[in-house]
ZANU-724512 format. One record per residue (C-alpha): x, y, z; residue in one letter. Coordinates in pm, whole numbers, always signed. Layout:
% ZANU-724512
X:Y:Z:residuo
X:Y:Z:A
...
% end
This chain:
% ZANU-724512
X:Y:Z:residuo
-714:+479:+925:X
-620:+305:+602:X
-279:+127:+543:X
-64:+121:+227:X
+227:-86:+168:X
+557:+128:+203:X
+661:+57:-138:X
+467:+391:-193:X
+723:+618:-77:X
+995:+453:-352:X
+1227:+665:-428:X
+1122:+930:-165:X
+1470:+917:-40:X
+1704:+979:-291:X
+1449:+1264:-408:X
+1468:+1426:-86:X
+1826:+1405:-28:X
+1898:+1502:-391:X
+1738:+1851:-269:X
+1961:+1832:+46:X
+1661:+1720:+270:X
+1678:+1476:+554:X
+1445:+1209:+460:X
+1451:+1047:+816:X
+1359:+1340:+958:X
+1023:+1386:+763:X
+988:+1047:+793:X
+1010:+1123:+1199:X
+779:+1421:+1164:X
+515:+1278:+1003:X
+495:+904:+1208:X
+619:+640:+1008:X
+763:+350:+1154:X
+1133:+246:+1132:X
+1283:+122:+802:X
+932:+234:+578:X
+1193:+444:+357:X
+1384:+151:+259:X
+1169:-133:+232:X
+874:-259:+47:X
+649:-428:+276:X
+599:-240:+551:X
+216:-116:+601:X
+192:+226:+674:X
-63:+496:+781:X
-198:+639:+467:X
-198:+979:+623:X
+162:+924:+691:X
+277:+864:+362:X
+54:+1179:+250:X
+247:+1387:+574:X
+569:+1294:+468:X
+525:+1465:+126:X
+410:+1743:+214:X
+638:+1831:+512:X
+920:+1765:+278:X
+783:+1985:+15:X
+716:+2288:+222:X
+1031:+2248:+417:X
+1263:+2180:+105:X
+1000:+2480:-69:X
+963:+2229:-357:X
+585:+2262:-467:X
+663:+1925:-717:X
+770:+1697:-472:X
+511:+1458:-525:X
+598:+1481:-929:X
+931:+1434:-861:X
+911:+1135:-690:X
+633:+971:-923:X
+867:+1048:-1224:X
+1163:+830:-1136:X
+927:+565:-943:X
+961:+228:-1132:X
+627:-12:-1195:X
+778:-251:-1025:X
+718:-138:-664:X
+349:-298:-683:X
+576:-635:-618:X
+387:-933:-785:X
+60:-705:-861:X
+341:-555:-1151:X
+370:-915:-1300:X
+67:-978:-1292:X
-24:-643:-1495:X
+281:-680:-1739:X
+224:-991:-1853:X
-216:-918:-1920:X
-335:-1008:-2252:X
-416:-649:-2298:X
-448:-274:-2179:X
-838:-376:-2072:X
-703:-708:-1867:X
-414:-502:-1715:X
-650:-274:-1542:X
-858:-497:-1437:X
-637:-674:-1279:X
-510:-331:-1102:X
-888:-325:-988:X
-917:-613:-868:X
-601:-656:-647:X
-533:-275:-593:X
-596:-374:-229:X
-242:-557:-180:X
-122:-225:-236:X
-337:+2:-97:X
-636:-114:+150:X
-894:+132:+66:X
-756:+258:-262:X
-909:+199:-576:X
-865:+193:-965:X
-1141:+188:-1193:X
-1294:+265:-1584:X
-1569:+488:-1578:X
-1778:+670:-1850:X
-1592:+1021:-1993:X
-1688:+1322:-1745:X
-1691:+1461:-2047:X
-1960:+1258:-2248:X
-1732:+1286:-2507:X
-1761:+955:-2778:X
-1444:+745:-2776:X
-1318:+848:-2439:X
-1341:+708:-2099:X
-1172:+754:-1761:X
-931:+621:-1548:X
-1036:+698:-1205:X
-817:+664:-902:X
-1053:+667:-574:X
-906:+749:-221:X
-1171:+570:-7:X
-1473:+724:+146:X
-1454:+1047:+290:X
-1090:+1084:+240:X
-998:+1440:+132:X
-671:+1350:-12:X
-331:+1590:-32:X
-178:+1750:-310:X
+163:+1668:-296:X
+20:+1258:-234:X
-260:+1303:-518:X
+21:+1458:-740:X
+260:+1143:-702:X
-13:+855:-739:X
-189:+1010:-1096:X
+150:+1095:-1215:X
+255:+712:-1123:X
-52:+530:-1278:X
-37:+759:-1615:X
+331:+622:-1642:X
+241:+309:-1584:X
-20:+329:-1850:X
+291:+447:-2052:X
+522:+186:-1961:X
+280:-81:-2076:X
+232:+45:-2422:X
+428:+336:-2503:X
+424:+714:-2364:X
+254:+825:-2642:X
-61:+644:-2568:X
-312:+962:-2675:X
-388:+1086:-2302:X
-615:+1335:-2324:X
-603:+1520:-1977:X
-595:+1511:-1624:X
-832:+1600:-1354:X
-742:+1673:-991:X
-901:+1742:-719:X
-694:+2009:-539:X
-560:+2361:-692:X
-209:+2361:-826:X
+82:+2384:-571:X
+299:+2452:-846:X
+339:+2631:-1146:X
+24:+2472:-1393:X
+255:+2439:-1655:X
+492:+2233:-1445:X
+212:+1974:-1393:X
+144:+1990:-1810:X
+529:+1920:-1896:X
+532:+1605:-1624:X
+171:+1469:-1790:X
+225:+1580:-2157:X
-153:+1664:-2155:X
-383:+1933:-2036:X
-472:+1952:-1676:X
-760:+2058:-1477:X
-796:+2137:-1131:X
-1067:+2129:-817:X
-1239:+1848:-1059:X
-1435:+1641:-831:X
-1270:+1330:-846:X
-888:+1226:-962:X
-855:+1088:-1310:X
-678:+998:-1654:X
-894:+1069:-1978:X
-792:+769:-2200:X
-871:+688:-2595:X
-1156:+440:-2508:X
-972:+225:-2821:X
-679:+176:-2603:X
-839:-45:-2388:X
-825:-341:-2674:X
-456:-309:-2749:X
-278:-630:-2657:X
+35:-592:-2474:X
+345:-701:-2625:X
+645:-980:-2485:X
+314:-1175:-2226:X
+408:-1488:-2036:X
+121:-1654:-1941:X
+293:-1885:-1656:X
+440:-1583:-1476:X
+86:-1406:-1494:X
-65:-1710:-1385:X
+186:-1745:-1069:X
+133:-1379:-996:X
-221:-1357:-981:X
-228:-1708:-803:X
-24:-1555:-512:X
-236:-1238:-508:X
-546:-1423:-443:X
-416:-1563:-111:X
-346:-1181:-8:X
-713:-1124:+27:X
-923:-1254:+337:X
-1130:-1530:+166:X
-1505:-1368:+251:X
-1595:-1739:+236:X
-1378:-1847:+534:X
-1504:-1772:+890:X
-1447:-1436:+1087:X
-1152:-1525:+1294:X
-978:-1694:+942:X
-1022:-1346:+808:X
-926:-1166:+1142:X
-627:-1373:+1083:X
-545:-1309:+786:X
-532:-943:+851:X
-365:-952:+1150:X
-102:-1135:+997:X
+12:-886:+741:X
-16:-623:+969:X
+129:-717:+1281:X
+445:-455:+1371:X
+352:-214:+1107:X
+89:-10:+1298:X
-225:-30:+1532:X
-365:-388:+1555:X
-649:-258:+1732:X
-999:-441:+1653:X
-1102:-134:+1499:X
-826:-155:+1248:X
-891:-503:+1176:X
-1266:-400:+1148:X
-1181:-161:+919:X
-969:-363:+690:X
-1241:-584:+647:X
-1521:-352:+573:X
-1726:-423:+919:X
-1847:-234:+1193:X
-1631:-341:+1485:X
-1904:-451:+1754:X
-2036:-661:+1414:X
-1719:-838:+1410:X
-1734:-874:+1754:X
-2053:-1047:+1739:X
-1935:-1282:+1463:X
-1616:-1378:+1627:X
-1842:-1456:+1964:X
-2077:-1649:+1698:X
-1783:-1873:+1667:X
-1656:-1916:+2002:X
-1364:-1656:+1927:X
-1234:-1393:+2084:X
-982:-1044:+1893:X
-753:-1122:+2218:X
-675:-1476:+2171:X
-637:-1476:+1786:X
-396:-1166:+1852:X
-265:-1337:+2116:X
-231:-1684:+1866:X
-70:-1459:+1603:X
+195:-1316:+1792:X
+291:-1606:+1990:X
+350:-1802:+1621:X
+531:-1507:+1457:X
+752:-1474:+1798:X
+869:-1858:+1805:X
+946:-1801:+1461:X
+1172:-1526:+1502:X
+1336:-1678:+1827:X
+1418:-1984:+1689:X
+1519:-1882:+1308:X
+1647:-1565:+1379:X
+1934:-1339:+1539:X
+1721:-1062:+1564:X
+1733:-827:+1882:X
+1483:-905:+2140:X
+1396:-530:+2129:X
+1341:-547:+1739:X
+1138:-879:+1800:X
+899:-692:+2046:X
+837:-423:+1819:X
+776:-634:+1539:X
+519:-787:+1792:X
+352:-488:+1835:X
+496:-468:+2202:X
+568:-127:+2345:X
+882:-283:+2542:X
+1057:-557:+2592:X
+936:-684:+2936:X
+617:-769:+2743:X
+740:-998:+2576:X
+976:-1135:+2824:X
+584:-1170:+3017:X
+428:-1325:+2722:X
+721:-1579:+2635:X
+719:-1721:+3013:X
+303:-1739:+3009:X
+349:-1894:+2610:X
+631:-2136:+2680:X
+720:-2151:+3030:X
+1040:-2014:+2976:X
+1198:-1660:+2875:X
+1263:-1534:+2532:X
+1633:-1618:+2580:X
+1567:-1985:+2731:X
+1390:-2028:+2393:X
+1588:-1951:+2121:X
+1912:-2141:+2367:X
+1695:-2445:+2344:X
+1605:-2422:+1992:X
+1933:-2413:+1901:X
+2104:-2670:+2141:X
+2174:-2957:+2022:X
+1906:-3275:+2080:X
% end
């Protein structure tokens, strides 16, 4: 399993329901959690967000879904990662800052320059990779290329000399469907997903560049990523952290997300007198005080947030945390001293 951030899915909605679908409901169908239409920064299944798409497209018998929803999408649903790529000195810098923080997005997604399939002189590629041994959907695949050729296009112009597309799946729809949304050629069951670029485009600068907003960006996206420096259990953390009440919090997961075997991060967390129950246990006991005692949230929407599959777990935890009941909490916190 690899998690996204649910900013993905922008503007899934009002596509959907523009074609008199029920957005909820393929959002039901395919498993993703409460609220992932409509906000940002919820981390979501990857396989989800692929579902969604294409349940919606074969139930609403729209083929282009996924080009649909990439053509209204905005750049600036990769949050600070945006910024940060707006405001690069040039083309080159702004995708290599995509590279290097694609991961605040998108776990195990990745953007990259590689040499021209081709061989072709004064071309290279764009190449968007979906993880190891992911064999990703159309409708999903569709979306994402369209997306990042925009956003090429929305840093310097739409007319930036794209020279065509390769995808790894046959067309869904109509070939020349997918030619009118790219304004280039495109080829299908290629074996990997990419944008064939004008290799001079690379050293165009970008025009209107703040260097203090890039710098504040990209100073915020390097605390995203678990510092490989720091300890096991800081990194463990760190994960849990951003994905506590957005999905599994197994230590598989976690595992995952950092790119180790699980009974190897076992061992390291064991190295360091540390245990995945008590730093889960740690995590969840901070983020519940915090909503308790700042918060008017719903005990029930607390738990879930917790990762809790009811209430009385928490109502268990609270009493073995604190001595007291969820309730008793946030009435102390808020009596007066």
């Amino acid at each position: 399993m690899s998690l996204v951030r649910s900013a993905g899915l922008q503007k899934f909605r009002q596509t959907v329901e523009a074609l008199g679908g029920d957005a909820d409901a393929f959002a039901r169908q395919a498993g993703l959690p409460d609220g992932a239409l409509d906000a940002d920064d919820l981390l979501v299944e990857d396989a989800a967000l692929a579902a969604v798409l294409e349940i919606a497209a074969s139930t609403l018998r729209c083929p282009d879904l996924g080009l649909r929803v990439a053509s209204v999408q905005e750049l600036s649903m990769l949050g600070p990662l945006a910024v940060a790529i707006q405001h690069s000195p040039s083309v080159a810098d702004a995708l290599e800052c995509t590279s290097r923080y694609m991961f605040v997005h998108a776990r195990d997604l990745s953007v990259s320059l590689v040499p021209d399939p081709d061989g072709v002189p004064g071309v290279t590629a764009l190449l968007y990779s979906f993880g190891p041994g992911v064999r990703p959907l159309p409708q999903a695949t569709d979306m994402t290329m369209l997306f990042v050729h925009r956003a090429v296009g929305f840093l310097v112009g739409d007319g930036y000399g794209l020279r065509s597309v390769d995808l790894p799946h046959r067309p869904v729809a109509p070939p020349g469907r997918y030619e009118k949304a790219f304004g280039a050629a495109v080829r299908f069951g290629r074996p990997q997903a990419l944008l064939r670029l004008p290799s001079s485009l690379l050293k165009r600068p970008l025009a209107g560049v703040d260097a203090t907003l890039r710098g504040l960006a990209l100073a915020f996206l390097s605390r995203q990523s678990p510092d490989p420096r720091t300890g096991p259990a800081a990194r463990v953390r760190a994960v849990l952290a951003q994905s506590l009440g957005t999905g599994p919090v197994e230590l598989g997961d976690v595992a995952r997300a950092l790119a180790v075997h699980p009974r190897t991060l076992q061992r390291q967390l064991d190295a360091e007198g540390q245990s995945f129950a008590k730093i889960l246990d740690d995590v969840r006991r901070t983020r519940a005080r915090a909503y308790l005692t700042s918060t008017d949230m719903p005990l029930t929407q607390i738990s879930r947030l917790l990762g809790f599959a009811e209430q009385a777990v928490l109502s268990r935890c609270a009493r073995r945390w604190w001595g007291m009941s969820p309730t008793a909490l946030r009435r102390q916190a808020r009596s007066p001293q």
